[in-house]
FITI-984360 format. One line per 5 residues: number of its first residue (from 1); their letters; for each residue y negated, z negated, x of C-alpha. Coordinates in Angstrom, 1 decimal, padded with zeros to 4 digits, always signed. Layout:
NUM) A) Y Z X; ...
//
This chain:
1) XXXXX) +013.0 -002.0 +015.7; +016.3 -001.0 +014.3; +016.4 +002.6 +012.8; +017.9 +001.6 +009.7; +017.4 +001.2 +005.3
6) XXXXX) +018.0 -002.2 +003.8; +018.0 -002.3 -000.1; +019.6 -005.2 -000.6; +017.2 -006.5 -003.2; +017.3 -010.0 -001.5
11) XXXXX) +016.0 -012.1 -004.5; +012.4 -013.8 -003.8; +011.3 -017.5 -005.6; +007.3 -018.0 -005.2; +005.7 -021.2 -006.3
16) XXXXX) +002.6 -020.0 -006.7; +000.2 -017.4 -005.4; -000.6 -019.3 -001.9; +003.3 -018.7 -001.6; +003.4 -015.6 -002.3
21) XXXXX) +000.4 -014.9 +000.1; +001.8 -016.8 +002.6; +005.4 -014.4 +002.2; +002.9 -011.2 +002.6; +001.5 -012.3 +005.7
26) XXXXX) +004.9 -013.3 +007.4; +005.9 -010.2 +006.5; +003.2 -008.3 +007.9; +003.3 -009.8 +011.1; +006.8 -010.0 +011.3
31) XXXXX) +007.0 -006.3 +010.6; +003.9 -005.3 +012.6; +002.2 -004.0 +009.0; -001.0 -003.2 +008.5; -001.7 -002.4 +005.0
36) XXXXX) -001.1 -004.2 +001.5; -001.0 -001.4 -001.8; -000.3 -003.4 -005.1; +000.1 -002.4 -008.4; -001.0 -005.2 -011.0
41) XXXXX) -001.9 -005.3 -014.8; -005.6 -005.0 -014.5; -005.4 -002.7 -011.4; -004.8 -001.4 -008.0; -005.0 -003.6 -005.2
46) XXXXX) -005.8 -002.7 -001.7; -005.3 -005.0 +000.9; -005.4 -005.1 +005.3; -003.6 -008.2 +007.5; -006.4 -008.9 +010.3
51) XXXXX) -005.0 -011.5 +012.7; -002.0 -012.0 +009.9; -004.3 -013.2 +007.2; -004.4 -010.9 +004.2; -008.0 -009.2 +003.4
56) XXXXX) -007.9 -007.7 -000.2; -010.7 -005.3 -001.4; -011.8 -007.8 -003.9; -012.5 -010.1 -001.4; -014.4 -007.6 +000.6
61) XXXXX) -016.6 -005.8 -002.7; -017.3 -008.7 -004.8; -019.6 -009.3 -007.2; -022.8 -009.1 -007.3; -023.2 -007.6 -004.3
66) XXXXX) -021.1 -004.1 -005.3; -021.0 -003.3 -009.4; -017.1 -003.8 -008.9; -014.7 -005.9 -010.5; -011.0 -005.4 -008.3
71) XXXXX) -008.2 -007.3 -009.6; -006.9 -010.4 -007.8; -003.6 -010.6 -006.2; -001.5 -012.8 -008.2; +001.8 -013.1 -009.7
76) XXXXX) +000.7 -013.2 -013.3; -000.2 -009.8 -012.8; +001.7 -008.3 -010.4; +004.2 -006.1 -010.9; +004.9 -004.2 -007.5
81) XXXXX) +003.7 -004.5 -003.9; +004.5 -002.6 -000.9; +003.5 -003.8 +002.8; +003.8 -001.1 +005.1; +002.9 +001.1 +008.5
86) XXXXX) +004.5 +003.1 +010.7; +007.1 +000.5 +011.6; +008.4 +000.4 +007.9; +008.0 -001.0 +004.5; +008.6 -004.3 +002.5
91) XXXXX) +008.8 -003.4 -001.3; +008.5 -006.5 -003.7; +009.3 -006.0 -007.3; +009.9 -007.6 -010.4; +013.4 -007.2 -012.1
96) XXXXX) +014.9 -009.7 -015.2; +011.8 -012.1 -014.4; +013.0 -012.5 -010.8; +011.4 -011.0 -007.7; +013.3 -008.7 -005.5
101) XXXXX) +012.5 -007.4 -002.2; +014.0 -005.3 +000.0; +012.6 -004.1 +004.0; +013.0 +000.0 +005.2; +012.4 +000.4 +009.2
106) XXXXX) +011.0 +003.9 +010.6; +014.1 +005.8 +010.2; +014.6 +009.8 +012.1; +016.8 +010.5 +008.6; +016.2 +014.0 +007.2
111) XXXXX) +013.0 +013.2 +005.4; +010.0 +014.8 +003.5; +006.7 +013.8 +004.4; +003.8 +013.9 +001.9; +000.1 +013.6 +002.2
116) XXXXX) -001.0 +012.3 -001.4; -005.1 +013.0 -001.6; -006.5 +009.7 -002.8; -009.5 +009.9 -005.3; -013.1 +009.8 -003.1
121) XXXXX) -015.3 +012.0 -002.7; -017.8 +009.8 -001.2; -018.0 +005.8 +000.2; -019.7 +002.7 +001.7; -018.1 +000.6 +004.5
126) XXXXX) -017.9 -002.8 +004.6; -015.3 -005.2 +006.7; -012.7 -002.7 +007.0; -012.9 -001.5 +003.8; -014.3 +002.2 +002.5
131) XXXXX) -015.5 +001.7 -001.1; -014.3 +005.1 -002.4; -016.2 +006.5 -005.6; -015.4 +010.1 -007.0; -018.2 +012.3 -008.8
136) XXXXX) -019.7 +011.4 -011.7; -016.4 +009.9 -013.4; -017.1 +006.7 -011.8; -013.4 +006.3 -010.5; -013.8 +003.6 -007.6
141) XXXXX) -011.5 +001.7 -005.3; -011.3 +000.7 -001.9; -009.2 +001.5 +001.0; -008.8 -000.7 +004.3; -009.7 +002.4 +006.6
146) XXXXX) -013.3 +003.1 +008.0; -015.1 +005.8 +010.1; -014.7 +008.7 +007.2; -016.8 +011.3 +007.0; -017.8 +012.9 +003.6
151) XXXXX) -019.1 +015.8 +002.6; -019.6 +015.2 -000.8; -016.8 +017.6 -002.8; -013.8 +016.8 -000.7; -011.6 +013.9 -001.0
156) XXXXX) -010.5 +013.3 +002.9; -008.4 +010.1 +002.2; -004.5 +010.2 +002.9; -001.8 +008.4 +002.1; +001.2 +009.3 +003.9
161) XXXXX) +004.6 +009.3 +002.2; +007.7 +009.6 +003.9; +011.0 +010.7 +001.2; +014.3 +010.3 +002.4; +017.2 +012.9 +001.9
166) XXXXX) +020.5 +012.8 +001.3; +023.3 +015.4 +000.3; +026.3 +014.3 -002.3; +029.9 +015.6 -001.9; +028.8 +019.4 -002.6
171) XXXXX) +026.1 +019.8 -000.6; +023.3 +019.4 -003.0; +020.3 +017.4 -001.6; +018.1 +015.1 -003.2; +015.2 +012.5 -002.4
176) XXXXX) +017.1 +009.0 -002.7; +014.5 +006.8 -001.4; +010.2 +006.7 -000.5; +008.3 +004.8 +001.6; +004.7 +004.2 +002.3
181) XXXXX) +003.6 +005.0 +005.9; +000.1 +005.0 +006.2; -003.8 +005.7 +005.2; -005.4 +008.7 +007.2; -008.3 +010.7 +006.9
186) XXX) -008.2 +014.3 +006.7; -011.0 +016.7 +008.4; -012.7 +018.8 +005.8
//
């Protein structure tokens, strides 16, 4: 894998949501991706690629089995998704009604890496999936990563963030791009 950014913002045309499904899962396999994170109108989105076909927490906690109702992935929702893993991440976006993507590899660039604490202080597996649910506020989602153990006030989920650095002219540094890396569980 070359160790380099691309931003072109290569413009993407989908004719509906099979094709846009279908792009995901090239992209994942082409890529060697793992995990789906999009951000739609009626909600979060959490997705996995098992044998390059796209699993999506709805499809996984469904009604009436689980008293959830996750959003669909579809593009009359959708306004951002990012395929990602170690190997990199493909960002799709929507800009002036057109879709634009754009592909970052692993890079050794001077970069900052984050561990964002995702809500979930407690959850039920199921396919791949952890059904996160926090306290009493009844905040729920579900993240393709398994075998996490609880303890009931801790929220042990991870998503790794890696910012990249860069210094102008006068030697002032600044974060100039992110990328998603991964989910990880953190022992309590």
């Amino acid at each position: 894998m070359k160790n380099a950014i691309d931003c072109s913002g290569e413009v993407k045309e989908f004719a509906d949501d099979d094709a846009l499904h279908i792009w995901l899962e090239e992209q994942a396999k082409s890529y060697q991706l793992p995990y789906l994170l999009a951000h739609a109108e009626d909600g979060v989105i959490w997705g996995s690629f098992d044998k390059g076909r796209l699993i999506t927490a709805e499809k996984v906690f469904h009604k009436p089995d689980f008293n959830v109702d996750f959003p669909k992935l579809r593009l009359l929702t959708l306004q951002q998704c990012r395929v990602f893993g170690e190997n990199g991440e493909v960002f799709l976006w929507q800009s002036g009604g057109k879709w634009k993507g754009r592909f970052i590899a692993q890079s050794e660039q001077d970069k900052i890496i984050e561990s964002q604490i995702l809500y979930g202080t407690q959850g039920k597996e199921r396919e791949g999936f952890t059904l996160l649910s926090d306290g009493s506020q009844g905040l729920r989602h579900a993240v393709p990563l398994t075998s996490i153990t609880f303890d009931g006030k801790n929220r042990p989920v991870r998503l790794v963030v890696h910012h990249y650095i860069t210094h102008d002219v006068t030697g002032v540094a600044r974060i100039y791009l992110s990328r998603l890396v991964d989910l990880k569980t953190q022992k309590n």
